[in-house]
C-alpha positions as CSV (number, residue, x, y, z in Angstrom):
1,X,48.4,8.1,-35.1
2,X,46.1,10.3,-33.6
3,X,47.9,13.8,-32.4
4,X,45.7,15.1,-30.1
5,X,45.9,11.3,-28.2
6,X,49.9,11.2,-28.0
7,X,50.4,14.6,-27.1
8,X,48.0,14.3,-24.5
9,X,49.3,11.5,-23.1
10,X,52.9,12.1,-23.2
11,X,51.9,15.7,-21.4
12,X,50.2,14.0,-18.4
13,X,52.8,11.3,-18.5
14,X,55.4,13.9,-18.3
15,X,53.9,16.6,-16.2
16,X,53.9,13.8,-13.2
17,X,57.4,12.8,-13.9
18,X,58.5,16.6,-13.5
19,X,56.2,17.2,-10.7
20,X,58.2,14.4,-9.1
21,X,61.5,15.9,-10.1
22,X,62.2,13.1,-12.1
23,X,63.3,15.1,-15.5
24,X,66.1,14.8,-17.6
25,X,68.7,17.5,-16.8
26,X,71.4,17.7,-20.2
27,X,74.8,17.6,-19.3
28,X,76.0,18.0,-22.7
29,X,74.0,21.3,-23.1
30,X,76.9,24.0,-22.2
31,X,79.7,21.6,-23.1
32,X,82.3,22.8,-25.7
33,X,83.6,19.3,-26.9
34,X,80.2,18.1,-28.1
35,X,81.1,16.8,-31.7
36,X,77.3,15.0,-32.5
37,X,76.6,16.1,-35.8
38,X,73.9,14.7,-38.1
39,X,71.6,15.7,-41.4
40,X,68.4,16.6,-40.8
41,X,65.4,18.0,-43.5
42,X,63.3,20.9,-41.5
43,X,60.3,22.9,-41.7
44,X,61.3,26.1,-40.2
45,X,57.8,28.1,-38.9
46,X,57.2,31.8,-40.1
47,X,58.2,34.5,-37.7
48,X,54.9,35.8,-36.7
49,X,54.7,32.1,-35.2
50,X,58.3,32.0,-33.8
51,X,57.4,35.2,-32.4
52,X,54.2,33.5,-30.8
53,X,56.3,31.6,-29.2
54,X,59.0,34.0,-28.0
55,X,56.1,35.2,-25.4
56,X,55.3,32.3,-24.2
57,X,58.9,31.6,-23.4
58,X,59.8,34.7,-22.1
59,X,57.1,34.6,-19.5
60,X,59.1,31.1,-18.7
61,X,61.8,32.8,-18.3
62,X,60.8,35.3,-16.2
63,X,60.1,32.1,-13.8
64,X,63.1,30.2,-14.4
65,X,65.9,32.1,-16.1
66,X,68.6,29.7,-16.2
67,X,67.2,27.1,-18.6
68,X,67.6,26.7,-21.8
69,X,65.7,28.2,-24.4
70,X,65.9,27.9,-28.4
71,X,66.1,31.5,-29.8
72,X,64.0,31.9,-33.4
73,X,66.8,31.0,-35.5
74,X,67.2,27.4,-33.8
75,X,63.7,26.6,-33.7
76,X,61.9,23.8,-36.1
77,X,60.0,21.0,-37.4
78,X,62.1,18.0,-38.2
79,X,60.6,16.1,-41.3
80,X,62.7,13.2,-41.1
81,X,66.2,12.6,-39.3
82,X,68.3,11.3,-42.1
83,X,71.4,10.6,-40.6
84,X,70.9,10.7,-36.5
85,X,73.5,12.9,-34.7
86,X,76.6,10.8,-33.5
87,X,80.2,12.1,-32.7
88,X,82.1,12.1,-35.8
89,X,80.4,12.8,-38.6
90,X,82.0,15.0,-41.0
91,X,80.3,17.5,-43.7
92,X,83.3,17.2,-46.0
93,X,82.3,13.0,-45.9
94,X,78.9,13.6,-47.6
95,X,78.3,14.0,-51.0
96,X,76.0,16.7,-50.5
97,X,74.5,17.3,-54.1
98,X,73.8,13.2,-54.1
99,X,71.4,13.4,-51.0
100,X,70.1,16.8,-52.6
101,X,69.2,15.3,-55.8
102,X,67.1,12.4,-54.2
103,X,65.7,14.6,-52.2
104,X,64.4,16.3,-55.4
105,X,63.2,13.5,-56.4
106,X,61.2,12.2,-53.3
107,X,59.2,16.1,-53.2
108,X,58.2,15.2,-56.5
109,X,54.2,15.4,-56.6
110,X,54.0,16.2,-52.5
111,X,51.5,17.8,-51.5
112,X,50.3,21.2,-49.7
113,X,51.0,20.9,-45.9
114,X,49.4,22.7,-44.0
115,X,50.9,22.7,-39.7
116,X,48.9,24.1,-37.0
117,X,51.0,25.1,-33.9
118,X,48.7,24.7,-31.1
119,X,49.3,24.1,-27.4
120,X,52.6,22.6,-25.9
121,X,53.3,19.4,-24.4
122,X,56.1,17.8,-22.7
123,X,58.7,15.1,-22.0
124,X,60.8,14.4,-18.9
125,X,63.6,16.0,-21.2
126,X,62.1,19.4,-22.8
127,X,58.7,21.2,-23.7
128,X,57.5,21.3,-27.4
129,X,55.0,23.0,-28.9
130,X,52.4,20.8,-30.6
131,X,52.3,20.4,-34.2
132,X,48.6,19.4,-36.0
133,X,48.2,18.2,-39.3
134,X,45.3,18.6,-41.8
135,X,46.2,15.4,-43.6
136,X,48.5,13.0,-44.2
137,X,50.5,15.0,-47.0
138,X,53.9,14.8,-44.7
139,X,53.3,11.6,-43.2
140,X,53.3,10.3,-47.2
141,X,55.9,12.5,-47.7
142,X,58.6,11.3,-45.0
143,X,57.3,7.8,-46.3
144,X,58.9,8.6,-50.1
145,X,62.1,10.0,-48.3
146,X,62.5,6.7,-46.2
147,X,61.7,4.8,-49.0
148,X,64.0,6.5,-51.9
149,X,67.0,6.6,-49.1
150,X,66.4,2.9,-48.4
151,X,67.2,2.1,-52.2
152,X,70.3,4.4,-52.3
153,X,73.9,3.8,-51.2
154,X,73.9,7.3,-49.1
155,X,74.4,7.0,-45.7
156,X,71.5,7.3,-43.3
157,X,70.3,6.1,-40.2
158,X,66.5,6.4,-40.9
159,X,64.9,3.2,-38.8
160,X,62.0,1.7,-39.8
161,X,60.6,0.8,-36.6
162,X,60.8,4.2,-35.4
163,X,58.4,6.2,-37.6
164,X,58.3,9.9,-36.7
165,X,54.5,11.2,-37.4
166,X,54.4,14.3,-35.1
167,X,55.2,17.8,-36.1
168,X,56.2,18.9,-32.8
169,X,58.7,22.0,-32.1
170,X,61.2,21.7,-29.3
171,X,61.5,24.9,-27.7
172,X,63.2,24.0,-24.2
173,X,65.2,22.0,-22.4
174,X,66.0,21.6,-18.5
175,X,69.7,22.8,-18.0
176,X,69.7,22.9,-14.1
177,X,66.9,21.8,-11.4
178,X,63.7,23.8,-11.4
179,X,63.9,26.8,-8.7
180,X,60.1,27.5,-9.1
181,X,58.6,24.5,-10.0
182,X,54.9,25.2,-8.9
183,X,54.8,28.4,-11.3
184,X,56.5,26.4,-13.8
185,X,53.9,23.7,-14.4
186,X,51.1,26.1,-14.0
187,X,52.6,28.3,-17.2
188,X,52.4,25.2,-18.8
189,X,48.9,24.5,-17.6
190,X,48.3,28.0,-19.0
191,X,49.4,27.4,-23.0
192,X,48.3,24.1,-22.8
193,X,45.9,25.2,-25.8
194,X,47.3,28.3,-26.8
195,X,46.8,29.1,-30.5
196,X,50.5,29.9,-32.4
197,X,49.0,30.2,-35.4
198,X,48.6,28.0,-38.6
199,X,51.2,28.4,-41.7
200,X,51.5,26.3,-45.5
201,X,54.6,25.0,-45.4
202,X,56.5,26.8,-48.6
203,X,59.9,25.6,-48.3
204,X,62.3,22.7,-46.6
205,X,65.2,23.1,-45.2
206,X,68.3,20.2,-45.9
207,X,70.8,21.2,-43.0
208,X,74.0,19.4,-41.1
209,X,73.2,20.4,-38.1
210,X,74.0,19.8,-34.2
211,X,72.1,17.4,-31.7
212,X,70.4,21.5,-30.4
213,X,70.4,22.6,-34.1
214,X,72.2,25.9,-32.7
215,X,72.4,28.4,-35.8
216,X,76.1,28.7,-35.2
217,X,76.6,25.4,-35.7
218,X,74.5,24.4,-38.5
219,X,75.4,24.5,-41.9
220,X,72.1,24.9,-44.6
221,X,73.1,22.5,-47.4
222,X,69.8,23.5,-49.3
223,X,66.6,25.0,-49.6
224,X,63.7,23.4,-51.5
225,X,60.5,25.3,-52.2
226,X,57.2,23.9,-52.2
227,X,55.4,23.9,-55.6
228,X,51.9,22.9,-55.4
């Protein structure tokens, strides 16, 4: 997959569909009986690139205050989705020190991976900011997760026809109709390219988390540091 390509296209394909008003407003957002849970492995970005991106969503804010915006402590890279969020699932279900030890074994020989946040992009649901790889070290890496899960009893709900390959940050979402929609879209326009910064990733993050991953909600299972 070629980044630059996808996130280009699903920018201009999204951009039109908010210019039209067509986004995707979240009911589910503010709602206190949400009960999706799921298991998730994350890259969580260093501060001074989470604080990047504070500015750039506080001068969204200063347009349109009432959305929704992740704070630093919610905000991340999802490696691989290993059990989707559905209603129902329950930590104390899991045999947490199973999926930790096959974890293990999948980071086994992975190599340096090295994200550079750059520019956001869009969907009719949120705004992300862009993810670009310098290889295909996390690519192969989510392909030895998928691959070791596949051959295990664990549950997980990783599909094969739905191959994540971006490294993408979600860092809004639309929680009510757009009051200033013209100033909206040309703030976008703005940090189109906007450099976040560039980190190694040095550590993983095994969580069971919420469909937002809100830090209140989510429960870190493990951490696994990068040797390389």
């Amino acid at each position: 997959m070629n980044l630059k390509e996808h996130y280009n296209k699903l920018y201009k394909e999204s951009i039109g569909e908010i210019s039209s008003d067509n986004y995707d407003i979240d009911p589910m957002l503010h709602a206190d009986d949400d009960n999706r849970f799921g298991v998730s492995l994350l890259i969580r970005p260093p501060v001074e690139i989470k604080n990047e991106i504070q500015k750039f969503l506080n001068e969204l804010k200063s347009i349109e205050p009432n959305q929704y915006y992740y704070p630093n402590t919610d905000i991340h890279i999802t490696v691989i989705s290993i059990i989707s969020c559905y209603d129902g699932l329950e930590l104390s279900n899991l045999n947490v020190p199973e999926y930790i030890e096959l974890i293990g074994k999948s980071l086994k020989n992975a190599q340096s991976i090295t994200i550079k946040c750059k520019g956001v992009t869009a969907s009719p649901s949120c705004i992300m900011i862009q993810g670009f790889l310098e290889d295909s070290s996390l690519n192969h890496l989510r392909d030895n997760l998928r691959h070791d899960f596949k051959d295990s009893t664990l549950e997980q709900s990783m599909d094969e026809r739905y191959v994540i390959q971006t490294a993408h940050a979600t860092v809004f979402r639309f929680s009510e109709q757009l009051k200033q929609k013209e100033e909206f879209l040309e703030l976008l326009e703005k940090y189109r390219s906007h450099d976040f910064g560039t980190f190694q990733v040095n550590q993983l993050e095994l969580s069971y988390n919420d469909w937002y991953h809100q830090d209140k909600l989510v429960t870190k299972l493990h951490e696994f540091k990068m040797t390389y």
